[in-house]
Residue, then its C-alpha position, 0 to 999 in steps of 0.5 A: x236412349x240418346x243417339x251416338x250424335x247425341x251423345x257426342x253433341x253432349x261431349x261437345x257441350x261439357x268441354x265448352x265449360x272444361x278448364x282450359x287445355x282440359x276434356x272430358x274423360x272417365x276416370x274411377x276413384x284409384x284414378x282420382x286419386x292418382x291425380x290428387x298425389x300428383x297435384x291435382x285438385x279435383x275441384x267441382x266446375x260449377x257449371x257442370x258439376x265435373x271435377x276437375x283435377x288441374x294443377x293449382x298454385x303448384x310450388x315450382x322450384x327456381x329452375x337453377x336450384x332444380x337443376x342444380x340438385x338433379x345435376x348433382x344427384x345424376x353425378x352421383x350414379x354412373x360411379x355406382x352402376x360399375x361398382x363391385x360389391x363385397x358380398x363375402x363381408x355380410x356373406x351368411x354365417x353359422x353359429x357352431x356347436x358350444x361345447x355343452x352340445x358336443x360334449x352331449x353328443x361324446x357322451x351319448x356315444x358311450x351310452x351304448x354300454x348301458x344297454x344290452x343284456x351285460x349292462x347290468x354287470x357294471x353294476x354288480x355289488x363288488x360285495x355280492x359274491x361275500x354275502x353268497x359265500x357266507x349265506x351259503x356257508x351258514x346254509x352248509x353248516x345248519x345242513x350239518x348240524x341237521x345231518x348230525x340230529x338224523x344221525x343221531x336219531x337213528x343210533x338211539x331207535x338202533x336203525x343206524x346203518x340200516x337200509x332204511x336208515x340209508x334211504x332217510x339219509x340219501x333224501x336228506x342229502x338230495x333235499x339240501x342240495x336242491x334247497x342250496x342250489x334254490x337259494x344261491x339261485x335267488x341270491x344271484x337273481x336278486x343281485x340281477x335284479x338289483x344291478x339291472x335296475x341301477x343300470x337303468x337308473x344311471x342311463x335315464x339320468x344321463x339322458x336327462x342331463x344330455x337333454x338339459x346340456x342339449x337345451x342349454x348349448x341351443x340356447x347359447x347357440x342361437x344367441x351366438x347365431x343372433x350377433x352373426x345376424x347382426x353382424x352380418x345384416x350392419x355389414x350389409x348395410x355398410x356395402x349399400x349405404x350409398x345406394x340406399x342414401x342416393x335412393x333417399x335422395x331420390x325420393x325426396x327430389x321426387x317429392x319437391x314438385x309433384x308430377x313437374x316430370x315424367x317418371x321411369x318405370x324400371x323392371x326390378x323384382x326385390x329380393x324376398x328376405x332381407x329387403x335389398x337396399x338398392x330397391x330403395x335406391x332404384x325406386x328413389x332413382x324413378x321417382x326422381x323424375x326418370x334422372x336414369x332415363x335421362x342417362x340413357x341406361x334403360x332406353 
């Protein structure tokens, strides 16, 4: 294993054959990289098999021309670091309820009268107690036709106004009253029924169609909510439309001569959702060289 002296005589030996102004030092591949977007060019020193990433045939812009492009583009910024913004003109909004939504929602409000245990009656058969009347009326009029023949029966056999007579009679008249009072009952149960199943019939149907109204009013509201975006997202754009132009600027200044000044870092967090055009304003701003730096607004 080499010694520290080693080591530092060895140090010693490769700088000799470094490029002028350049030591030795350990650098990893992000680093590298780093370097060679900055204008270096990683070229291989014979001698020592090192790369070397010093600057070569770098394009300098004439200095008056620099000059006068990064005078105008800091003239541009002490206006706009005291400048209001308009936040109420992109400020969010919400699309409201169409008018198929509310009237959905009115005429759920009188869907209570389709439960219950009287929401039936609305759905009665106006012809209901006529066609009770008249089975009932035929009912009557074949009991006493049917009085009539016992009646009969008995005159002939000579047990007219006997006792068993009687008795034969009151059974009869019993028999058809509960006969009568069965048949109203299943003429009132089937009208029930009926009207029970029309009233669920009709609030099944207008369910369904508060759906579809429901469906159809999302459908127009979002579309209303998606022009509020857009209005909203442009009128945004407008508010920072110098900011995002100078930052543009910025980049492209930044851009002309590769690592020709030191650049700033500014402690600046974007906003998660919508991206806030002064990130790109600032970050054009840094990479222009710390123009802001030379303001003395950061320090």
């Amino acid at each position: 294993m080499a010694t520290k002296q080693q080591l530092i005589e060895a140090k010693k030996l490769l700088e000799q054959h470094a490029p002028k102004g350049e030591f030795l030092a350990y650098i990893n591949k992000d680093e590298a990289q780093v370097l060679k977007n900055l204008g270096g060019s990683g070229r291989i020193i014979e001698a020592t098999q090192i790369p070397s990433f010093d600057v070569e045939q770098t394009q300098v812009l004439p200095a008056p021309v620099l000059n006068a492009a990064l005078t105008a583009f800091t003239q541009k910024l002490p206006p706009l670091m005291g400048q209001q913004i308009n936040t109420a003109s992109y400020a969010p909004q919400v699309a409201g309820q169409t008018q198929l939504q509310t009237g959905a929602s009115q005429a759920a409000g009188g869907l209570g009268s389709l439960v219950g245990p009287d929401a039936y009656q609305q759905f009665m058969s106006p012809y209901q107690q006529e066609v009770m009347d008249t089975t009932l009326s035929e009912f009557d009029r074949q009991q006493a036709i049917n009085q009539t023949g016992l009646r009969d029966s008995a005159i002939q056999a000579g047990a007219f106004g006997g006792a068993r007579q009687g008795i034969m009679q009151q059974q009869f008249m019993n028999q058809g009253a509960n006969d009568r009072a069965m048949l109203q009952a299943q003429l009132l149960n089937q009208g029930f029924q009926q009207a029970q199943q029309a009233a669920g019939t009709d609030l099944a149907a207008r369910q369904g169609l508060g759906q579809y109204q429901q469906a159809l009013g999302q459908a127009d509201q979002g579309f209303a909510q998606a022009k509020l975006d857009a209005t909203t997202l442009a009128n945004r754009e407008k508010e920072f439309e110098e900011f995002t132009r100078l930052g543009l600027v910025g980049q492209q200044l930044a851009q002309i001569q590769p690592g020709a000044f030191p650049t700033t870092t500014i402690g600046y967090q974007q906003s998660a959702a919508p991206a806030s055009p002064m990130a790109s304003f600032l970050g054009g701003a840094a990479g222009a060289g710390g123009v802001l730096g030379k303001l003395g607004i950061f320090g």
